[in-house]
C-alpha positions as CSV (number, residue, x, y, z in Angstrom):
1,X,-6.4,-21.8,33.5
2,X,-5.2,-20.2,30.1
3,X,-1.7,-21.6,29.0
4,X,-1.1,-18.5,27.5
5,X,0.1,-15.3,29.0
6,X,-2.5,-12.1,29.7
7,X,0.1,-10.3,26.9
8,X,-1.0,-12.7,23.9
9,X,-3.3,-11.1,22.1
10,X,-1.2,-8.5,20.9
11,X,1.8,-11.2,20.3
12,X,2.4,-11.3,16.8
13,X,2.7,-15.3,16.6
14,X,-0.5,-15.7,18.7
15,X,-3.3,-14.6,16.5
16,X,-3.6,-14.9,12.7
17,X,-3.4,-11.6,10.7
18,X,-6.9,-10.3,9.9
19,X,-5.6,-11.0,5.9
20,X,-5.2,-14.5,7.0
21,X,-8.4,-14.7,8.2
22,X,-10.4,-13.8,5.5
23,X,-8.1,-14.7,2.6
24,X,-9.7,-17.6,1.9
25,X,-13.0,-17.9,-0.2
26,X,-16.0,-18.2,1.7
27,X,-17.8,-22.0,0.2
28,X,-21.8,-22.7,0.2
29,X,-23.4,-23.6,3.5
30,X,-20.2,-21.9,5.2
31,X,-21.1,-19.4,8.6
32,X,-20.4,-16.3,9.0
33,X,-20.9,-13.4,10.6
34,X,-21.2,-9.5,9.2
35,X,-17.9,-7.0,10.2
36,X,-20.3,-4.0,9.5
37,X,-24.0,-3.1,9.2
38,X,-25.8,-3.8,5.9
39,X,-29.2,-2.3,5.3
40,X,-31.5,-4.7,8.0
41,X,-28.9,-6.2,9.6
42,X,-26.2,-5.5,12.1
43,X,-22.5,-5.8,12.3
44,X,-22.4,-8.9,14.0
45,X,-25.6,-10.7,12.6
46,X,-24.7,-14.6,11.3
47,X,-26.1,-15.6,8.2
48,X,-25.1,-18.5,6.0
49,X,-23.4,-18.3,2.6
50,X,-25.7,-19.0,0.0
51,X,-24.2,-18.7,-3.1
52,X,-20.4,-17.3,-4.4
53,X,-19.9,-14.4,-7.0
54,X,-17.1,-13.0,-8.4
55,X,-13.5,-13.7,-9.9
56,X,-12.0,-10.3,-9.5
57,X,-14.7,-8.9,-6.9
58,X,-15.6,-11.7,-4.4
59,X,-19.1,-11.0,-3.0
60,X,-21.6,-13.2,-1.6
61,X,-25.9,-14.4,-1.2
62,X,-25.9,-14.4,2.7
63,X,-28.9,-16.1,4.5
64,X,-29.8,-14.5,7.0
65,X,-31.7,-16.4,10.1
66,X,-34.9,-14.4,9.8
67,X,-35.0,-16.6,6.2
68,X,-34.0,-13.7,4.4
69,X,-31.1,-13.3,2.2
70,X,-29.3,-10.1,0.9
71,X,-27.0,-10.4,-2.5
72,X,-23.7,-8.6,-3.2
73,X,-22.1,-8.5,0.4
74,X,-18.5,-8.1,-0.2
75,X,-15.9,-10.2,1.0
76,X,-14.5,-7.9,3.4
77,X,-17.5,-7.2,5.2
78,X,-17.3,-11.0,6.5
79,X,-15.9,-13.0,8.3
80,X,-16.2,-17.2,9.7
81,X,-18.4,-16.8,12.6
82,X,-16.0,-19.5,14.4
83,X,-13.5,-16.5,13.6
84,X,-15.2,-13.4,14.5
85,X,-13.6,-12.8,17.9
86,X,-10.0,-13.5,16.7
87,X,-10.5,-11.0,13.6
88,X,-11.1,-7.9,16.2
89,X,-8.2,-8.8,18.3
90,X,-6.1,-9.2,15.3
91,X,-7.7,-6.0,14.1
92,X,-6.8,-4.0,17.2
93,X,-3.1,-5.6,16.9
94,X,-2.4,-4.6,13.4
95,X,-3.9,-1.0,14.7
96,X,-0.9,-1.1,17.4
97,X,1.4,-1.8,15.2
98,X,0.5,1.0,13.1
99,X,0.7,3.3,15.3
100,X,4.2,2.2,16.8
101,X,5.1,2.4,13.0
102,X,4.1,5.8,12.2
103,X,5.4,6.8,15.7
104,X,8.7,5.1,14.1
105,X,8.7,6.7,11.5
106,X,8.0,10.1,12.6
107,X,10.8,10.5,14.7
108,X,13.2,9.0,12.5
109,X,12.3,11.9,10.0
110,X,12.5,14.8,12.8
111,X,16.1,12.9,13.3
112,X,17.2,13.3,10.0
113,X,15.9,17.0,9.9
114,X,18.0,17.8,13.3
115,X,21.0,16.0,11.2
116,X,20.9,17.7,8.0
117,X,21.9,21.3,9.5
118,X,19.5,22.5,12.0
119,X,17.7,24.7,9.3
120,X,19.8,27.6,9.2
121,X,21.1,26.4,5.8
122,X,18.4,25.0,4.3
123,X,16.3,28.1,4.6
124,X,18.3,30.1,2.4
125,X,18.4,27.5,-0.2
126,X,14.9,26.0,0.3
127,X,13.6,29.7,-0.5
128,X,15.0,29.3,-3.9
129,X,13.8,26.3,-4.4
130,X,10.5,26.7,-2.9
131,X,7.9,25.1,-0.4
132,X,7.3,21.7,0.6
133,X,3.9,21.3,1.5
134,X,2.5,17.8,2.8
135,X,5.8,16.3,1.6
136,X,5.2,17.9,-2.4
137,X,7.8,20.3,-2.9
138,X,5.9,23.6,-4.8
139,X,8.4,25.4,-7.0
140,X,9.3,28.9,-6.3
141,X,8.4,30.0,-9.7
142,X,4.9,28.9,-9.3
143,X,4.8,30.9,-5.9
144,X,5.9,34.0,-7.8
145,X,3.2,33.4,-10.4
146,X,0.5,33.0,-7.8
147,X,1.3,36.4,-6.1
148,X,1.8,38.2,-9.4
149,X,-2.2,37.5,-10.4
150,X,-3.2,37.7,-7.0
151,X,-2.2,41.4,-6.8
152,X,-3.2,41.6,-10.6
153,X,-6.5,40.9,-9.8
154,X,-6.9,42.9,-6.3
155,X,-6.4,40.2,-4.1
């Protein structure tokens, strides 16, 4: 019955971004439904905006169908209900994507490594200039200066 294929969720052009989706300003009376849990109330639970806060930090009054209503919910912890099952599959798109890119990327850097010598080289002249640890390169010098008070002070 669906026009579109069983692939389209994770098609870029077929679901909104989850940015798109909540980059607009929620208005008074609008529904919506809560991304996570706030104290009393599920992710999930649908309330209705009650009043708008905020030029730099956009939160939100939420009434809640139990006639309660809980202050200072953050814009990013909702969404329009009529929206809520787009946002996840968005949400696990985007993850995808991140993945693929970081997956991407990783190998591109172990190609460049292969390409820039093999590592014989570099060893000799990456002792000198010291050790790159989570991609911050730690000077030699400072090294030396660690190891001199270590065995200064018994360690």
């Amino acid at each position: 019955m669906s026009a579109r294929p069983s692939s389209s969720p994770l098609d870029s052009g077929a679901v909104p971004t989850t940015a798109e989706l909540q980059g607009r300003t929620y208005k008074r009376g609008e529904k919506v439904r809560l991304l996570e849990d706030i104290p009393g109330y599920p992710a999930g639970t649908t309330g209705k905006i009650g009043l708008a806060n905020g030029v730099t930090w956009k939160r939100y009054w939420v009434r809640f169908p139990d006639g309660n209503a809980v202050g200072h919910v953050d814009h990013g912890l909702l969404v329009r209900a009529k929206e809520y099952d787009q946002f996840f599959v968005a949400r696990d798109r985007e993850a995808i994507e991140a993945e693929k890119a970081a997956e991407l990327a990783a190998a591109e850097a172990a190609a460049k490594g292969d390409s820039d010598g093999g590592g014989g080289g570099d060893a000799a002249s990456g002792a000198s200039t010291g050790v790159e640890i989570n991609g911050v390169v730690i000077a030699q010098s400072w090294l030396d200066k660690s190891a001199a008070a270590r065995a200064r002070l018994g360690g």
